[in-house]
C-alpha positions as CSV (number, residue, x, y, z in Angstrom):
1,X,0.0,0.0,0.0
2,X,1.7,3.2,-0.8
3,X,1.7,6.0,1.9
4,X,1.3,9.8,1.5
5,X,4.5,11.2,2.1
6,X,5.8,13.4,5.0
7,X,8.4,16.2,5.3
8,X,10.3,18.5,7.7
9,X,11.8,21.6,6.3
10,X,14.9,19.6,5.5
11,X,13.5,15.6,4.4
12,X,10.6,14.0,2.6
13,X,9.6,10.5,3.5
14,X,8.0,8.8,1.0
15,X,7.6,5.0,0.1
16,X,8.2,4.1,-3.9
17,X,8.6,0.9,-6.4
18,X,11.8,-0.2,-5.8
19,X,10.8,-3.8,-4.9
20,X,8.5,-3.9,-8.4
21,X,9.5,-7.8,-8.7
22,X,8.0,-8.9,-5.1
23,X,4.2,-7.6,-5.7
24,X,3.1,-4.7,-2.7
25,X,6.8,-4.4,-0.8
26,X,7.7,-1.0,-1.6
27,X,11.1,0.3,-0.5
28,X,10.9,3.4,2.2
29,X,13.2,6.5,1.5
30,X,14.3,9.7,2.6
31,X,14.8,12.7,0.0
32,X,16.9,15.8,1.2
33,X,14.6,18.7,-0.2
34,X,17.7,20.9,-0.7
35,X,19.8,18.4,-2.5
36,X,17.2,15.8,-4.1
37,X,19.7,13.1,-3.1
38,X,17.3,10.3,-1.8
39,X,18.3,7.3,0.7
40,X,16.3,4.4,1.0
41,X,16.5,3.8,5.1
42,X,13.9,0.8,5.0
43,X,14.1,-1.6,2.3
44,X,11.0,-3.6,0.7
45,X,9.3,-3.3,4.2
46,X,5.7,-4.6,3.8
47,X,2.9,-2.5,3.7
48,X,4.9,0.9,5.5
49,X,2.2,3.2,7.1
50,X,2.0,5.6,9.9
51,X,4.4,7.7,8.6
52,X,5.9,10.4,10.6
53,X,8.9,12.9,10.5
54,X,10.4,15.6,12.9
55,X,13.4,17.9,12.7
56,X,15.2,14.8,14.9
57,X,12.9,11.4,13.7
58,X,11.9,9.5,11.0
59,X,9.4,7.0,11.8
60,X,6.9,4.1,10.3
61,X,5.5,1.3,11.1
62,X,6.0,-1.8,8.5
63,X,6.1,-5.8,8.8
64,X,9.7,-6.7,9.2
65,X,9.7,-9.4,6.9
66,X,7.4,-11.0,4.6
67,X,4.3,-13.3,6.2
68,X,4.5,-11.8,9.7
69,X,1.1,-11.2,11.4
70,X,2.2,-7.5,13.3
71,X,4.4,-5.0,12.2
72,X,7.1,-3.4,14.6
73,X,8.3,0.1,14.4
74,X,11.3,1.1,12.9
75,X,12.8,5.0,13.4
76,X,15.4,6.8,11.9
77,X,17.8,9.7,13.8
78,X,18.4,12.0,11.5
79,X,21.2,13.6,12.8
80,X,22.9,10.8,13.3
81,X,22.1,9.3,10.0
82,X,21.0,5.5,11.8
83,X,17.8,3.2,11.5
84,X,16.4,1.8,14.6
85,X,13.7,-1.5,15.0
86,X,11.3,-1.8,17.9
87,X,10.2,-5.3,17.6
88,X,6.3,-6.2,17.9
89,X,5.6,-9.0,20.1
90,X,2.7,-9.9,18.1
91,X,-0.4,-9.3,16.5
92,X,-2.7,-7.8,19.4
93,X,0.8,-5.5,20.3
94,X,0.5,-3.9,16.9
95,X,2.4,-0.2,17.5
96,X,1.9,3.1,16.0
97,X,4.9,5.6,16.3
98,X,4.7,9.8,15.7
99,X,7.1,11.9,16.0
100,X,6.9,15.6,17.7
101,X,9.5,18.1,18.0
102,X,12.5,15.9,19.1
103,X,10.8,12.8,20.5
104,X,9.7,9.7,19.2
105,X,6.0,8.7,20.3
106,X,5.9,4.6,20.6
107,X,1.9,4.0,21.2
108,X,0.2,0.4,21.2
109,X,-3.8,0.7,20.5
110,X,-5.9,-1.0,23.0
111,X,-7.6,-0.9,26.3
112,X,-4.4,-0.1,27.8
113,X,-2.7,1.5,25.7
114,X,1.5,1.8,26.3
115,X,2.7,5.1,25.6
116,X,6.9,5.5,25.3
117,X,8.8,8.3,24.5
118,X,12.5,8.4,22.6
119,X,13.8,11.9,23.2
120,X,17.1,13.3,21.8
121,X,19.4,14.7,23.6
């Protein structure tokens, strides 16, 4: 499923084609808006949605491979320039992340839900 794309004043994260020859995978990248130079941080990642970008975090969730039942979350620090995975546990821990400011906003939907924060220093 392809997403709607998100920017910051410096990035646009967008999902696009580059896994044609498996079907729906769709590789996840990052486009500096200034430069145009694009880097794919999540490769043929199942189904990527939830989208969200800061001025410090990338993040989305997608399944981590193909055939699982949840999908995790997977972030990127931008300053740093490094991909992170926060692994689901299964399908009723499915996660959502957002991103605000400089944190990273980790929520799982249900009665209770678990609320985490990632904040840069």
């Amino acid at each position: 499923m392809k997403t709607v794309p998100q920017m910051n004043q410096e990035f646009i994260l967008y999902s696009d084609e580059g896994c044609a020859d498996v079907g729906w995978y769709y590789n996840l990248s990052l486009m500096n808006r200034q430069t145009g130079e694009a880097t794919v941080v999540s490769e043929c990642d199942q189904s990527p949605e939830s989208l969200s970008i800061s001025e410090h975090y990338a993040a989305w969730s997608a399944r981590p491979y193909p055939g699982a039942g949840s999908k995790d979350i997977f972030y990127r620090d931008l300053l740093a320039g490094v991909t992170f995975h926060i692994e689901s546990t299964g399908p009723a821990n499915q996660f959502i992340a957002s991103t605000e400011a400089n944190k990273l906003k980790v929520t799982r939907p249900s009665s209770t839900p678990t609320i985490s924060w990632v904040t840069a220093s």
